[in-house]
N, C-alpha and C positions, 0 to 999 in steps of 0.2 A: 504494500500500500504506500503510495507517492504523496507528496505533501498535497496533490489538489485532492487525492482521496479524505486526504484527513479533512481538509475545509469543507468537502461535502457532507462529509460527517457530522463536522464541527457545524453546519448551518442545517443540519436535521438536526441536531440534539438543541441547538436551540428552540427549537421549536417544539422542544418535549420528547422527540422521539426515541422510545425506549431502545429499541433495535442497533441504533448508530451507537448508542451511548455502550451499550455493550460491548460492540463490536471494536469502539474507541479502545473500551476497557481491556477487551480478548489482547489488543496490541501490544499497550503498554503497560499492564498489569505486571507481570514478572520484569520487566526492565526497572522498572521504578520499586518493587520491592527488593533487587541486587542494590540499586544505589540506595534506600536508606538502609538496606543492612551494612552496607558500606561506610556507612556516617556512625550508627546507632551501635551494630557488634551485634546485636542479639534479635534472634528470629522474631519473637514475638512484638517488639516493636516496630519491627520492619511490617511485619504485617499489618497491624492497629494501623499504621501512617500512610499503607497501601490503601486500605479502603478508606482511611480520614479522606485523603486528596480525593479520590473519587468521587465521597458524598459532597465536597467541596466545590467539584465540578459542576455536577448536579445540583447544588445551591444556587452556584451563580452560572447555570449555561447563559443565562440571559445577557449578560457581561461579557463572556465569551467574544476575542476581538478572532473572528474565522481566517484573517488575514496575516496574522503571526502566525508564528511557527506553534502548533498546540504541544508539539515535541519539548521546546524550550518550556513554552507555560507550565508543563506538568511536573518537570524535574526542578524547577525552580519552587514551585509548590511543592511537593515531595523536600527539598533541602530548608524550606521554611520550619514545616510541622518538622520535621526533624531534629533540628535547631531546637526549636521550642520545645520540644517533649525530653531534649535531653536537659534544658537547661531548668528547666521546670523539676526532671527529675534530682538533679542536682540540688537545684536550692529547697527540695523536702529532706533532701539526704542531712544538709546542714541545718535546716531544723531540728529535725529528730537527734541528730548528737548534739545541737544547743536545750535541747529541753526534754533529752531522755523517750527512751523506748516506750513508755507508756503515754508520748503524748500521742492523739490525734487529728488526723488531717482531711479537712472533707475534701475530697476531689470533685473538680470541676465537671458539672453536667453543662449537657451542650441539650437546649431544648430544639428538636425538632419538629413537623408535622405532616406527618406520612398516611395516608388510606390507603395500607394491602392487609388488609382485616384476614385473609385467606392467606396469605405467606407466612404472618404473625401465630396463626392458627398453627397454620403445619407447621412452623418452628416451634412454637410450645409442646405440641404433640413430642418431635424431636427432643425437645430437653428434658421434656418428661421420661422419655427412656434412658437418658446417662445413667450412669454408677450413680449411686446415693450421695457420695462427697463429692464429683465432680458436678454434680448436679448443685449443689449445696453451695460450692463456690463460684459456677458460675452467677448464679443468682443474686449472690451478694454483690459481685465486680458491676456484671451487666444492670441488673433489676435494682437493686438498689445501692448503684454508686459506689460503693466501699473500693478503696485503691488494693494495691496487691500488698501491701504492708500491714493492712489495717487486717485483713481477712487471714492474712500469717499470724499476726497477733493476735485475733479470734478465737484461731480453728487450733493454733498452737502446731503449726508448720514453716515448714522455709515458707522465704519469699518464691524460690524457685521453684517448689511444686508449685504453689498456686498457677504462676506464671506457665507451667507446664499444665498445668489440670486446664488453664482459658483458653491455651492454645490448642489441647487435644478437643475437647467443648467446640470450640467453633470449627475445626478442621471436619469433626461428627457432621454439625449441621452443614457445613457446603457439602459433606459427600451425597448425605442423603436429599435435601435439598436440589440435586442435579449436578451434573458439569458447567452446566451455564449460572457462573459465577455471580452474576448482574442480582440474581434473585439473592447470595449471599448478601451482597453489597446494600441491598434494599431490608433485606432483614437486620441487618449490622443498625444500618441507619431508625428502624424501629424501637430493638431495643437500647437505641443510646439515648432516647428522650428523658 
């Protein structure tokens, strides 16, 4: 796909069209999760910052200039949230040693407004069949916001499992879910509300 592909794309998906936007997605989806692993070191935020920029896109197709390069726009996006979610991780790291392991941090929610009342369905269904504890944690990260420090402190786990428990939790739902990622990407963006 050549850069007028992509502006044809880029001028369907402004216009809502779910198809392009996937198809955008099919392109540079593992390219743009290589460069923030690149940045970040660890899988699972590479992923989280894969579909962040994506629901991003999708926020502002409208904004979207079809005449840039969307290649540049997305990696530029992708090294923003990257940025940010390290530097954000860093300065709770230096809270938590300024005022001890027991203190607490709410993490930031990001309010959305999504109608796939039918994907949400079938994803609930999905999470309802996890293990008991994977189920457990995702529910607190995803459903009710708790970061992966606060739900280690909780459950009285590394941070690492949890982080490995979100990551196997969402890998379940895209497989069962389908190949066609985009419906991931739209579930991710429901329960982030």
């Amino acid at each position: 796909m050549d850069r007028n592909e992509d502006r044809e794309n880029v001028e369907l998906l402004k216009s809502g069209d779910i198809s392009a936007f996937s198809t955008l997605f099919k392109k540079y989806s593992e390219r743009l999760y290589a460069f923030a692993l690149s940045i970040a070191k660890e899988p699972y935020i590479a992923e989280e910052i894969t579909q962040q920029v994506f629901l991003k896109v999708w926020e502002k197709r409208p904004e979207i200039n079809e005449y840039l390069s969307f290649k540049s726009f997305l990696f530029s996006i992708t090294y923003s949230e990257t940025i940010s979610w390290l530097r954000k991780d860093t300065a709770e790291k230096r809270k938590m040693s300024r005022w001890g392991e027991n203190s607490s941090f709410e993490s930031e929610e990001t309010t959305h407004t999504v109608e796939f009342n039918n994907i949400e369905s079938l994803a609930n269904g999905i999470i309802d069949e996890l293990p008991e504890k994977r189920k457990e944690i995702f529910k607190l990260s995803r459903e009710q916001g708790y970061s992966y420090k606060e739900i280690a402190q909780k459950l009285g786990l590394s941070v690492k499992t949890v982080e490995n428990q979100v990551s196997a939790a969402l890998r379940t739902i895209r497989e069962k879910l389908g190949e066609d990622k985009i419906i991931s990407i739209l579930y991710y963006f429901l329960i982030s509300q």
